[in-house]
TORMAR-886425 format. One line per 10 residues: number of its first residue (from 1); their letters; for each residue x, z, y of C-alpha. Coordinates in steps of 0.001 Angstrom, whole numbers, padded with zeros to 6 digits. Layout:
# TORMAR-886425
NUM> a> X/Z/Y | ... $
END
This chain:
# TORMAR-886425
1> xxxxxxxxxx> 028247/-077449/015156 | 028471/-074908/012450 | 025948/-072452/014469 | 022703/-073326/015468 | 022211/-073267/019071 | 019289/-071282/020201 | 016614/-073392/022366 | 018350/-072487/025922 | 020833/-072664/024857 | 020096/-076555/023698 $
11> xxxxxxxxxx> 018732/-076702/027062 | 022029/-075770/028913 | 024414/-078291/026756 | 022217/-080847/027556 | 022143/-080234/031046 | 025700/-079544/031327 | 026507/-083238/029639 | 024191/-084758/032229 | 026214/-082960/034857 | 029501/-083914/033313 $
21> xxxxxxxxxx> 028392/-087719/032792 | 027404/-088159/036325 | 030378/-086901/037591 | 032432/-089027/035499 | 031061/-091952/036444 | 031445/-091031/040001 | 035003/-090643/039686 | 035436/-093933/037546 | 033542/-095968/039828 | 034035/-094034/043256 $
31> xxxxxxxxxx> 036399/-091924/043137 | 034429/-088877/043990 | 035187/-085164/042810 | 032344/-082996/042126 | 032015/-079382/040643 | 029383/-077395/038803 | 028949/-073971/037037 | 026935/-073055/033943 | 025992/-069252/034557 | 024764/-066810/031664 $
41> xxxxxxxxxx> 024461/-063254/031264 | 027458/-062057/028774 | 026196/-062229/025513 | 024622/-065301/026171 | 026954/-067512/023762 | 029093/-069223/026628 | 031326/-070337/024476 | 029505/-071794/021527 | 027909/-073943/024433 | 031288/-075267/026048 $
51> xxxxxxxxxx> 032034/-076147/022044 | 028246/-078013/021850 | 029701/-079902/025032 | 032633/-080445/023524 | 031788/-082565/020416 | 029550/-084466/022575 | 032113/-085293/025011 | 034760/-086195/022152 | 032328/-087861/019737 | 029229/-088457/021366 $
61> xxxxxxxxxx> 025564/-086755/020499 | 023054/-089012/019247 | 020413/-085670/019987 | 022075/-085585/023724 | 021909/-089623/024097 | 025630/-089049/025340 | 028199/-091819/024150 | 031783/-090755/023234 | 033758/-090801/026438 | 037097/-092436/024708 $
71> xxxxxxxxxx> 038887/-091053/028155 | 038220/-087072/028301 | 040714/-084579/028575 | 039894/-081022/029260 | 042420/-078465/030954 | 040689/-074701/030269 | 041912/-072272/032940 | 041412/-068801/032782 | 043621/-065727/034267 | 044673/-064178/031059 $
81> xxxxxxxxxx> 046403/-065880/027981 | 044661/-063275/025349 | 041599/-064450/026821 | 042298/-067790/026145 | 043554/-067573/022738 | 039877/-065727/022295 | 038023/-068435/023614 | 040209/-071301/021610 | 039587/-068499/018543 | 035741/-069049/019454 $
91> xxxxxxxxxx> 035514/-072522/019684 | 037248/-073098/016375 | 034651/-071190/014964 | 031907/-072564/016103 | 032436/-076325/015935 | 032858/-078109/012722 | 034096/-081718/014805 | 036869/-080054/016722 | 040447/-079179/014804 | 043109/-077055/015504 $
101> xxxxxxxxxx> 045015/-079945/016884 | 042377/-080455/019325 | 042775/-077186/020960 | 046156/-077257/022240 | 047878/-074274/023870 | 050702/-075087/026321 | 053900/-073519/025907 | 056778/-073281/027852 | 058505/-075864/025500 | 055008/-078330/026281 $
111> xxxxxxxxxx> 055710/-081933/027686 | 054493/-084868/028061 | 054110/-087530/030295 | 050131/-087367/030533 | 047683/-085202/028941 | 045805/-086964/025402 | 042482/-088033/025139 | 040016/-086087/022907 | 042130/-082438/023538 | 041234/-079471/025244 $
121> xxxxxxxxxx> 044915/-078039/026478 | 044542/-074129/027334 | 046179/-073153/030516 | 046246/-069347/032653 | 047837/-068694/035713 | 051129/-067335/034340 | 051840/-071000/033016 | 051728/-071992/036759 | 053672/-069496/039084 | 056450/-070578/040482 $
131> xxxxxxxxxx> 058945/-068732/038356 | 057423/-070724/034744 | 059342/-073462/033082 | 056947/-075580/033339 | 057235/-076256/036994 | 060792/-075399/037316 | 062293/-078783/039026 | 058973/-079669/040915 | 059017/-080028/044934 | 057731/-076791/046572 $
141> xxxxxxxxxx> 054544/-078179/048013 | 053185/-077504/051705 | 050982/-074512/050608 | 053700/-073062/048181 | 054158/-069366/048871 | 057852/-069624/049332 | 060507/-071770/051585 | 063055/-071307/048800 | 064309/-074355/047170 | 062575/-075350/043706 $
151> xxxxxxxxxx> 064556/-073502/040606 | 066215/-076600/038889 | 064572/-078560/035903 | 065859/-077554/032313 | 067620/-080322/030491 | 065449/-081198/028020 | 062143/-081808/030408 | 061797/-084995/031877 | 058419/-083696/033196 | 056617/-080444/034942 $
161> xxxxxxxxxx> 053269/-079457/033813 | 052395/-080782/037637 | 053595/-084250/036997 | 051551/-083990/033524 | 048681/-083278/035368 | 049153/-086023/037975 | 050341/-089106/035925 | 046903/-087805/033769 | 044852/-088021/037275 | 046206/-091414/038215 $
171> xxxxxxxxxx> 045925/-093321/034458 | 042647/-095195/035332 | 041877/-094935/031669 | 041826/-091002/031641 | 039055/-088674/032889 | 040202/-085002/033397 | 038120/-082098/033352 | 038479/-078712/034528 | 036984/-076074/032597 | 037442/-072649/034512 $
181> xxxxxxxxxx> 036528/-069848/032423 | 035569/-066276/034115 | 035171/-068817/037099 | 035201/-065947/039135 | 038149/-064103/038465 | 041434/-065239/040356 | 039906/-067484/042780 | 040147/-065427/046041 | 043567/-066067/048023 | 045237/-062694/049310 $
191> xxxxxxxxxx> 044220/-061580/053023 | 046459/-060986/056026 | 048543/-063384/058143 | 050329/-065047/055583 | 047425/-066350/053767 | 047748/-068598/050724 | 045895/-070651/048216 | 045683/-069286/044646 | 046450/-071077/041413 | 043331/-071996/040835 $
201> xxxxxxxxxx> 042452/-073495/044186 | 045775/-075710/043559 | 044040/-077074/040847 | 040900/-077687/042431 | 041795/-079116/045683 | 044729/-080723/045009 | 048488/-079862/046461 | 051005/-082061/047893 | 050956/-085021/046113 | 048793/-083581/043195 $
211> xxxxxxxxxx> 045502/-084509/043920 | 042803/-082170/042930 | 041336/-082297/039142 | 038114/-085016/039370 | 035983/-082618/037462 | 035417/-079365/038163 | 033180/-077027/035622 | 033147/-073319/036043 | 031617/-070711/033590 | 030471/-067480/035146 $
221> xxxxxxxxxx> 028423/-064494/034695 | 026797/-065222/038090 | 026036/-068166/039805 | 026709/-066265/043461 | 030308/-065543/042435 | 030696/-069153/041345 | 029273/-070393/044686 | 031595/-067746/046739 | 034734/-068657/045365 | 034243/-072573/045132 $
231> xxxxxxxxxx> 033311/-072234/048928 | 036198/-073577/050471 | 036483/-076458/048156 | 038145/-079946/050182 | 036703/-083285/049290 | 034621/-082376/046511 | 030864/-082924/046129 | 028463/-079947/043965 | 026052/-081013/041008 | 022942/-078858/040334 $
241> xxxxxxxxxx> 024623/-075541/038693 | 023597/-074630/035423 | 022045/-071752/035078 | 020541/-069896/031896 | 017167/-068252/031434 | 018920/-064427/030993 | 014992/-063403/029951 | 015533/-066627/027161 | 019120/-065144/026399 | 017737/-061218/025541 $
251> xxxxxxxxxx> 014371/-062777/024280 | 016896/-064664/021644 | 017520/-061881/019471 | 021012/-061884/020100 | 021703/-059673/022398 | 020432/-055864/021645 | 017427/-054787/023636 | 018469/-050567/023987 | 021296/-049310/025423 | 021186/-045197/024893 $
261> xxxxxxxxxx> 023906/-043310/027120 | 024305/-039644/026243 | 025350/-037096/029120 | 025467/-033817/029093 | 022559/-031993/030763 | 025227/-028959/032360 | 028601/-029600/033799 | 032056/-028639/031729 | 034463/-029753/028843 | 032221/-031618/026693 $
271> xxxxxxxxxx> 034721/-034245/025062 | 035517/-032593/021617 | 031222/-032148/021410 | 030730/-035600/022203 | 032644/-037143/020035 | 031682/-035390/017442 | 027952/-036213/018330 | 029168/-039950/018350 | 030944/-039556/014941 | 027323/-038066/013566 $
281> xxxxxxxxxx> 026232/-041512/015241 | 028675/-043853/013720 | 027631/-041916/010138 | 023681/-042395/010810 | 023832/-046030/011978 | 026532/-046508/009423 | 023737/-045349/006694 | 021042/-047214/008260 | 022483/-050470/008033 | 023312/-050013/004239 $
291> xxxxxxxxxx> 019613/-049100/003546 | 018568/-052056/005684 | 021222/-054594/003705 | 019929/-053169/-000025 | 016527/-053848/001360 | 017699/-057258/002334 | 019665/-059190/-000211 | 020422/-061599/002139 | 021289/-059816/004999 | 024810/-059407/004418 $
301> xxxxxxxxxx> 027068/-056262/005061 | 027226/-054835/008635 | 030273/-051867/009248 | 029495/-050802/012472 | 032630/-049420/014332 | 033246/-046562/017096 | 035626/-047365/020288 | 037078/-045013/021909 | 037717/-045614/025325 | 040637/-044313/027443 $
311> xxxxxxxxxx> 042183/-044009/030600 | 044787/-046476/031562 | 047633/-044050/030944 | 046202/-041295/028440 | 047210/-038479/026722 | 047968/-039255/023356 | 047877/-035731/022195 | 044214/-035756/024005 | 043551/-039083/021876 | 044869/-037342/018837 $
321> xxxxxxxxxx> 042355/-034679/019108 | 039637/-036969/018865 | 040679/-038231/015951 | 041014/-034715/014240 | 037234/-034439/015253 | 036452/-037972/013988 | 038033/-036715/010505 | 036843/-033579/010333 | 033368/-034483/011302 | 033413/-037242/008855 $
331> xxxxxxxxxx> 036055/-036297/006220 | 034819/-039136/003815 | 036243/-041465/006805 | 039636/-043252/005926 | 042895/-042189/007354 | 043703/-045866/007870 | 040589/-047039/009457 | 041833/-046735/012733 | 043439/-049188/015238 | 044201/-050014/018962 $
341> xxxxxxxxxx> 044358/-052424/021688 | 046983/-051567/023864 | 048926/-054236/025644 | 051852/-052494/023898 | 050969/-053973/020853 | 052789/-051719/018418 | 052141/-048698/016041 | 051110/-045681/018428 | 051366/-041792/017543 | 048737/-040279/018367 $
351> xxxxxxxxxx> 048848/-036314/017615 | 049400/-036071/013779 | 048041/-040139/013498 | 050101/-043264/013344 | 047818/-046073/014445 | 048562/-049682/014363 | 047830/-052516/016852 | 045467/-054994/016466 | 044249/-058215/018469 | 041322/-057640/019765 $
361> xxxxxxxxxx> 039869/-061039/018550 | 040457/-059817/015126 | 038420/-056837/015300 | 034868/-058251/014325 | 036183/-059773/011089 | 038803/-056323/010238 | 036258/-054896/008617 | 038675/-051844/007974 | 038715/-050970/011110 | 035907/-047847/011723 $
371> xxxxxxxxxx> 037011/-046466/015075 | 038876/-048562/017992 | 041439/-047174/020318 | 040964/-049103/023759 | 041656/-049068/027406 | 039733/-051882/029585 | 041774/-054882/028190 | 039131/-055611/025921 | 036655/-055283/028446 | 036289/-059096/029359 $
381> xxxxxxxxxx> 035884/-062245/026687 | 035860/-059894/023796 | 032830/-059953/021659 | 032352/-057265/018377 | 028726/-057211/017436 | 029364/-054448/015188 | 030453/-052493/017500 | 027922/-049750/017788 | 029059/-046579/019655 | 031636/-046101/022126 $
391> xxxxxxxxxx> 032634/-042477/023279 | 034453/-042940/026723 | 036781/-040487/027988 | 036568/-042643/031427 | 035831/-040013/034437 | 032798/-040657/036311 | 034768/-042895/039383 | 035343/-045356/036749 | 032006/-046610/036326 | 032595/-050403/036606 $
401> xxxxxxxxxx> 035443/-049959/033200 | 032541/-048263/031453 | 029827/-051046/032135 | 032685/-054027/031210 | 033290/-052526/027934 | 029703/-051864/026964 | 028773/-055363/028239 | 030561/-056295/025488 | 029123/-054240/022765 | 025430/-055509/022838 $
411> xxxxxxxxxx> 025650/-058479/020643 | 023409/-057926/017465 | 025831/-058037/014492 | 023755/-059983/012567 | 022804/-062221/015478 | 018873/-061964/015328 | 016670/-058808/016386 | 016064/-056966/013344 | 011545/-056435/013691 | 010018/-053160/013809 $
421> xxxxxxxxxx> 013742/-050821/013856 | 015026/-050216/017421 | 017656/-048111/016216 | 019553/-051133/014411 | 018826/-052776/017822 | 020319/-050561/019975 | 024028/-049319/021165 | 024869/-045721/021644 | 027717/-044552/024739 | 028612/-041188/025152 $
431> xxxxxxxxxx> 029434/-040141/028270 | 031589/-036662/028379 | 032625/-036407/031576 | 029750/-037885/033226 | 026272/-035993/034578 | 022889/-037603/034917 | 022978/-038419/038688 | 026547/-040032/038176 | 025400/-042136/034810 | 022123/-043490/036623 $
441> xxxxxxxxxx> 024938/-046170/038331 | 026103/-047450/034774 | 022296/-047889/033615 | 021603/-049689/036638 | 024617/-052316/035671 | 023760/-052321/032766 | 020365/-053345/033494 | 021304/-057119/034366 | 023756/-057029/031712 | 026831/-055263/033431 $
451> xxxxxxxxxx> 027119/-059028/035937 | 025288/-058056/038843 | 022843/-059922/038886 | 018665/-059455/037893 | 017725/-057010/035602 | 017256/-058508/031577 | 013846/-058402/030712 | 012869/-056682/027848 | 015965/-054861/028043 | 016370/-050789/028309 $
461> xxxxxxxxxx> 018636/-047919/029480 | 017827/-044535/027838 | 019507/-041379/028785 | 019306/-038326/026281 | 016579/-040077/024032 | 014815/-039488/020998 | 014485/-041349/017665 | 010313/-041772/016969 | 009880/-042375/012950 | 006088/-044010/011883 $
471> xxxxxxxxxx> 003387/-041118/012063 | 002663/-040022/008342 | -000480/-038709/009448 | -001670/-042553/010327 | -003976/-044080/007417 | -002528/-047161/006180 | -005873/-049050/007411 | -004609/-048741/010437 | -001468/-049602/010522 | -003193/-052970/008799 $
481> xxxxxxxxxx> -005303/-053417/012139 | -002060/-053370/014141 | -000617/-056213/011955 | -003477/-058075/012184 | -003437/-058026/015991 | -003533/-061847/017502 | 000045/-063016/018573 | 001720/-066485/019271 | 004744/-067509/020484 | 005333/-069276/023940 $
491> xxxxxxxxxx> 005333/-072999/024140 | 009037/-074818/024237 | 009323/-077767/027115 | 011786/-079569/025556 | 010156/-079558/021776 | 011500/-082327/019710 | 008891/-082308/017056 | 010776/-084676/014545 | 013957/-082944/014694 | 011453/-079520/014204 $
501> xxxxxxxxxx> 009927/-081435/011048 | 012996/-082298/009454 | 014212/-078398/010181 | 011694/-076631/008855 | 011853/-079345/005594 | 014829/-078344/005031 | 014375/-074514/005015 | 010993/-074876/002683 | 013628/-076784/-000015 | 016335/-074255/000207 $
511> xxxxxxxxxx> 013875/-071554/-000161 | 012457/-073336/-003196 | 009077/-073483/-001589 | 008464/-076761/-001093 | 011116/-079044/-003356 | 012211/-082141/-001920 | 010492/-081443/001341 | 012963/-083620/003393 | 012220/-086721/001214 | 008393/-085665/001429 $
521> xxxxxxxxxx> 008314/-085080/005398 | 010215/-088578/006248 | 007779/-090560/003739 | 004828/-089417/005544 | 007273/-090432/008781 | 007137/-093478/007248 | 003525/-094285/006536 | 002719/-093323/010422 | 005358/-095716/011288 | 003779/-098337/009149 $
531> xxxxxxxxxx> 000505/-097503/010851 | 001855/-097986/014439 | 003657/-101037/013435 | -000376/-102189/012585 | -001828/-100701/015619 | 000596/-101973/017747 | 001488/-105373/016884 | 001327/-107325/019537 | 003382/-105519/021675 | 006059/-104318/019189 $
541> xxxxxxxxxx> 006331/-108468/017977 | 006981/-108949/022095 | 009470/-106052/021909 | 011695/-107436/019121 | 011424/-111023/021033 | 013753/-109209/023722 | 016000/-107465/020862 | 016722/-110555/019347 | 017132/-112438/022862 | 019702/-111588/026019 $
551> xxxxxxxxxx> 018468/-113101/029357 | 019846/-113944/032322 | 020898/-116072/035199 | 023240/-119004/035563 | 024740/-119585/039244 | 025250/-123354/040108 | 026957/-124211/043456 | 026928/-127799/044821 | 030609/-127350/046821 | 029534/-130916/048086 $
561> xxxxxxxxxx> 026265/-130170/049558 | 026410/-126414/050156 | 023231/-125783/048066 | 023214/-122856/045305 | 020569/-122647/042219 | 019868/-120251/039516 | 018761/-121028/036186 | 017263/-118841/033623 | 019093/-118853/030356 | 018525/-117211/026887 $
571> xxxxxxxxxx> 020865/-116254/024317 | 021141/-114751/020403 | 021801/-111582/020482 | 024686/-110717/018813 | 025479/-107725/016173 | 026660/-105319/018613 | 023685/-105607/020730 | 021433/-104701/018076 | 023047/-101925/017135 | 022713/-100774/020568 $
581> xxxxxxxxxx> 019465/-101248/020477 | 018539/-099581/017088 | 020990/-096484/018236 | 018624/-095996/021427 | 015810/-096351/019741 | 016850/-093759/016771 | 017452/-091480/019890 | 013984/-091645/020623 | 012415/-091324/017074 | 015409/-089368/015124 $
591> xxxxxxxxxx> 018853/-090275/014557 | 018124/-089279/010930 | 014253/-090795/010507 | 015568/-094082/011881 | 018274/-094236/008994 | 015551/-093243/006439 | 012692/-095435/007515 | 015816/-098257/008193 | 016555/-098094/003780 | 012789/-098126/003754 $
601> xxxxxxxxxx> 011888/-101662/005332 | 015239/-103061/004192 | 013646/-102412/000472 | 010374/-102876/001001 | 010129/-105957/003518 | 013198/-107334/003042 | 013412/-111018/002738 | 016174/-111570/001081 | 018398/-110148/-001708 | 020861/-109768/000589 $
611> xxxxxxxxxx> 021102/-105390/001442 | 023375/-106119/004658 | 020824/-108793/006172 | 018077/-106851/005450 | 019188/-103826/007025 | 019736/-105893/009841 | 016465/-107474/010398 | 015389/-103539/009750 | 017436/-102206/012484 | 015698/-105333/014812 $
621> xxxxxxxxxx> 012203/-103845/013924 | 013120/-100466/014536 | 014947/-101447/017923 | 011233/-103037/018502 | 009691/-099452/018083 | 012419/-097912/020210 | 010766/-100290/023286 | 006851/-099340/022798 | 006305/-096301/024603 | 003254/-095979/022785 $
631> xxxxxxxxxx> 005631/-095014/019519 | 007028/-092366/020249 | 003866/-090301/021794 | 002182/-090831/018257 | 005026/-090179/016029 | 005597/-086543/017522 | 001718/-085933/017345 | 001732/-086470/014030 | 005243/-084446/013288 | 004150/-081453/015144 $
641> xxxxxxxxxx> 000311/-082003/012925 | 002107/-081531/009782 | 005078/-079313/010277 | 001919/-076522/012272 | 000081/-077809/008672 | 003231/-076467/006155 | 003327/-073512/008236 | 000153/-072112/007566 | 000260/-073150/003857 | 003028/-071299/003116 $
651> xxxxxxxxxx> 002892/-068164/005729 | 002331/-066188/002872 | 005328/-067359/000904 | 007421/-066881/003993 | 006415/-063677/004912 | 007452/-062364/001729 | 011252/-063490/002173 | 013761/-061605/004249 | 014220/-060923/007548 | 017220/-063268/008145 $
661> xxxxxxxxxx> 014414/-066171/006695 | 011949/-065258/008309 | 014045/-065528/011754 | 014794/-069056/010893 | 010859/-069666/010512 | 010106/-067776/013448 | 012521/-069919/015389 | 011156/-073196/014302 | 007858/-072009/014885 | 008944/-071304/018756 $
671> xxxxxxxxxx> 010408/-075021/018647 | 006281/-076102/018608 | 005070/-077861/022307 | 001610/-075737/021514 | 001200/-072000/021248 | 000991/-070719/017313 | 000250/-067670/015672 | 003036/-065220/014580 | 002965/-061964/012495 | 003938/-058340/014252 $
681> xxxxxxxxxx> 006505/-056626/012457 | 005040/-052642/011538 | 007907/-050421/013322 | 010106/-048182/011520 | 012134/-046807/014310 | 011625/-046342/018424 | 014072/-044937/020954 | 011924/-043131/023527 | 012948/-040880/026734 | 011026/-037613/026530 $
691> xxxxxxxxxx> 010858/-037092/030595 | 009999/-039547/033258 | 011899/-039040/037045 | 009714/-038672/039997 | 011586/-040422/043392 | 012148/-036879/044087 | 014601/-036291/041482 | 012705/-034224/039419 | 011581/-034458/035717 | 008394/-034229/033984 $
701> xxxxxxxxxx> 007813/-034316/030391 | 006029/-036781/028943 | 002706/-035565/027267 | 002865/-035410/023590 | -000350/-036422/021018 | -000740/-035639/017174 | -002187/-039298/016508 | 000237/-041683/018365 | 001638/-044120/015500 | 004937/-043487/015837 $
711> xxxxxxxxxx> 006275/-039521/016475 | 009064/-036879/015638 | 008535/-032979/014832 | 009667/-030777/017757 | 010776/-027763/016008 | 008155/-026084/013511 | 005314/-026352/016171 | 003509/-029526/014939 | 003953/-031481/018162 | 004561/-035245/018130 $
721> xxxxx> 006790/-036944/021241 | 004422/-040173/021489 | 004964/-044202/021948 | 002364/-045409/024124 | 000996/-048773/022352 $
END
């Protein structure tokens, strides 16, 4: 993988793979269908999973103790074809073991006889109807939606994308997965008397004399939509769904934790003064992320970006305005660095403005582009962290296009929560044509991420707030107490202290802090590993006994008399079962410590000259380890001993580096099975609501204090709107 996966998200993979693996092997051996979902809130990082699952289904994951599965093919489904060029975009990106060939999207000129091993082949419904070249020739099944005869097979097929599918079903050798993305979307058949099953529930339950796809994994928002739609499902068993943390996902950093909407406070025209309040925003957050990235050398360059969202059919003399504002507003603003999304995909005149088309997957990278033009296409499978203000020219009805769009707005650009400034952490929607009582819907939604389902912790909703700067007026002494307050992170279940080790090794040598720290951490691997081998002799010299030896039983049958014995019997083992054995037993102690400590014995204890034979009787002794339960216990004691022990040596050193580094410490840190001390970061900027609601509907200021820590003037009067710490 070329990201590093955050720890649930680690979690989920892993339990995904067990999911997929069982139901494999159900199929193989039973021929039993089963289906399962992996839910997240959006922003979670959906897709960077699927890719984690991906290279561990194709090439197996030593971390995952998953083997290759030399059989898997993966069909990935979704409604839309932009969608799925976004997600085939995303997985691209984020795994460095799957190539473009890999990811194969099927045109109306695909064929083949059966599906390849080792591809994912991208499918949407359009691919399917009846009308498609792909299935032009096939049988109308019994649940087709027509009586009229099939439309005949061009020429050059010899195959329709529903014979693909079945000769892939049938070839014992092949296992074929389903990967349903938006699982939710597309799945309900129409009502009435006429009823029929969808595309989707083709695939899933078979039709005619296409059997349904073995395996069956759906990614949703919510595990409740999942569940409703896969409700009717014919001969196929459920596995334990999947379902992310969503406190985990906003606790991440990767997701932003305020949403601010801005309504006005009277009713009337207010689009030309909104948008030029959300230019003033695009110029302020613009600013702040330059100061932040000359503070950080490190931190790379973020160009945060406006949308402007628009009703299905607008005015493009209306849009055009805007964009007069936009200019005059903020004059220093290119005339070029504008673009849209329509599904017309060509130049569009807008008033006086000629503004091209762009995909929306090539937004985030297009770092010309200032202010978007969209409807609601974008508004599902579309990610652009630096996306930081939308203006919406959406009436009030049209709530649900509002909360889509913004749901896809709150990933942080730089894909950690920047400490102590909530206004870098925070997206901005102006609402012109919405009130207060109407807007209190969309922060609701909003609330649990725009999906439906519970609310995000740590996550708010401000309407009308105010930016709180730190309180001049506060002696630096104390701002020293509140840095010095006690803090630790929570303990992780699924810790792997070695792997943490050799992680946080690696980030002390690139920071120059601790040189050769990987070579350092595995040697002291090694002398504990010595130690065990001394501590526990006896029962790791038993151990490699049954590593070098394979029993079993020999049948004898006396046809003559009717009797039947069984003998024991012992044989070598051979090369491949000691590799086998040395494999699961790196599993348990580190794929990469097991290599390392391998080169050690093989130089060290060697017996002979030979490098290849002593590698081999190496890979015996650590095979030997791999079976003392005993082993493994000590070995992460004393990893997690002396990873906590570079910590605290060099907390100074690593709270002078940048934010970014620090994140990766902090992160590694959390990876500890114990609770440790962090640092608090000393805030620069809060986003605070001045009133609170009463159920009665109406508003009360909040009471104001000179000393609070963090504050902003009202007017000349010397009053400070407060942050209760």
């Amino acid at each position: 993988m070329k990201f590093t996966l955050k720890d649930y998200q680690e979690e989920a993979v892993g339990q995904v793979l067990v999911n997929l693996k069982k139901a494999s092997k159900r199929w193989r051996e039973d021929g039993d269908k089963h289906a399962f979902s992996l839910t997240a809130t959006t922003g979670a990082g959906k897709t960077v999973m699927a890719a984690a699952v991906f290279e561990a289904l194709f090439h197996g994951d030593d971390n995952y103790d998953i083997e290759p599965d030399p059989g898997a093919v993966v069909i990935w489904f979704s409604d839309d074809p932009s969608l799925n060029e976004q997600s085939r975009y995303r997985l691209l990106e984020a795994s460095d073991r799957l190539s473009i060939s890999d990811l194969v999207v099927v045109q109306n000129t695909f064929q083949r006889e059966a599906l390849e091993p080792g591809k994912i082949y991208f499918l949407n419904t359009q691919k399917l109807s009846k009308s498609s070249l792909l299935v032009r020739g096939r049988d109308q099944d019994e649940d087709a939606d027509t009586d009229a005869p099939p439309l005949p097979m061009p020429d050059s097929r010899s195959w329709t994308i529903w014979d693909t599918i079945q000769n892939t079903i049938d070839d014992p050798a092949l296992t074929l997965y389903l990967v349903l993305d938006e699982a939710h979307r597309g799945m309900r058949a129409s009502t009435g008397a006429g009823e029929k099953t969808t595309i989707v529930k083709r695939l899933i339950n078979g039709s005619g004399s296409v059997p349904g796809i073995p395996v069956v994994w759906g990614i949703s928002a919510t595990v409740e939509r999942f569940n409703a739609a896969m409700s009717d499902m014919q001969g196929r068993a459920t596995l334990p769904n999947v379902v992310v943390d969503s406190g985990k996902v906003q606790a991440s950093g990767l997701l932003k934790d305020t949403i601010i909407l801005d309504v006005p406070k009277e009713a009337g025209q207010f689009d030309t003064v909104l948008v030029r309040r959300g230019t003033d925003k695009l110029k302020e957050i613009s600013a702040a992320w330059a100061a932040y990235g000359a503070q950080q050398s490190d931190a790379g360059v973020v160009l945060p970006l406006m949308v402007l969202q628009v009703p299905n059919a607008p005015d493009h003399n209306d849009i055009g305005k805007a964009l007069d504002t936009i200019f005059t507003q903020w004059p220093e603003l290119p005339e070029d660095a504008v673009a849209h999304v329509f599904g017309e995909h060509s130049t569009q005149t807008f008033g006086r403005h000629s503004v091209p088309y762009i995909s929306p997957e090539r937004v985030q990278d297009s770092t010309w582009v200032r202010v978007l033009i969209a409807k609601d296409a974008i508004s599902t499978g579309w990610d652009c962290p630096r996306a930081e203000v939308m203006v919406s020219f959406r009436p009030a009805r049209d709530k649900t296009h509002i909360t889509q769009l913004l749901g896809r707005m709150v990933r942080t650009p730089l894909a950690r929560r920047i400490p102590g400034n909530d206004r870098l952490n925070s997206v901005d929607c102006l609402l012109p044509f919405f009130d207060e009582a109407s807007v209190k819907d969309v922060a609701k939604a909003l609330m649990s991420g725009g999906d439906g389902g519970d609310d995000l912790p740590g996550r708010r909703v401000l309407i009308n707030p105010v930016e709180l700067k730190p309180n001049p007026a506060i002696p630096e002494g104390v701002w020293d107490k509140l840095l010095a307050l006690p803090s630790q992170t929570l303990p992780k279940r699924h810790a792997r202290p070695v792997k943490r080790l050799t992680s946080l090794a690696h980030e002390l040598a690139v920071d120059g802090l601790l040189p050769d720290a990987g070579k350092l951490a595995h040697s002291e691997m090694h002398k504990v590993l010595n130690g065990i081998r001394a501590r526990y002799k006896t029962e790791i010299e038993a151990a490699r006994k049954s590593v070098m030896t394979v029993e079993g039983k020999s049948l004898k049958a006396d046809l003559k008399g009717g009797a039947m014995t069984f003998d024991d019997f012992l044989e070598e083992a051979d090369y491949a079962v000691i590799e086998d054995a040395y494999r699961r037993a790196g599993r348990a102690i580190s794929p990469d410590l097991a290599t390392t400590y391998s080169d050690y014995l093989a130089r060290h204890e060697g017996k002979t000259d030979d490098m290849e034979t002593a590698l081999m009787e190496a890979h015996v002794s650590i095979a030997a380890l791999g079976l003392v339960p005993q082993v493994r216990e000590t070995l992460e004691a004393e990893a997690e001993k002396l990873a906590n022990q570079w910590l605290t040596r060099f907390r100074v050193e690593i709270k002078d580096l940048s934010d970014e580094r620090q994140d990766v410490y902090r992160q590694i840190r959390e990876m500890s099975a114990n609770p440790m001390d962090v640092d608090l970061a000393r805030p620069t900027s809060w986003m605070q609501a001045t009133t609170i609601r009463e159920a009665n509907g109406t508003e009360i200021p909040l009471p104001t204090f000179e000393r609070h820590l963090v504050w902003m003037p009202l007017g000349m009067q010397g009053h400070y709107e407060p942050l209760n710490l």
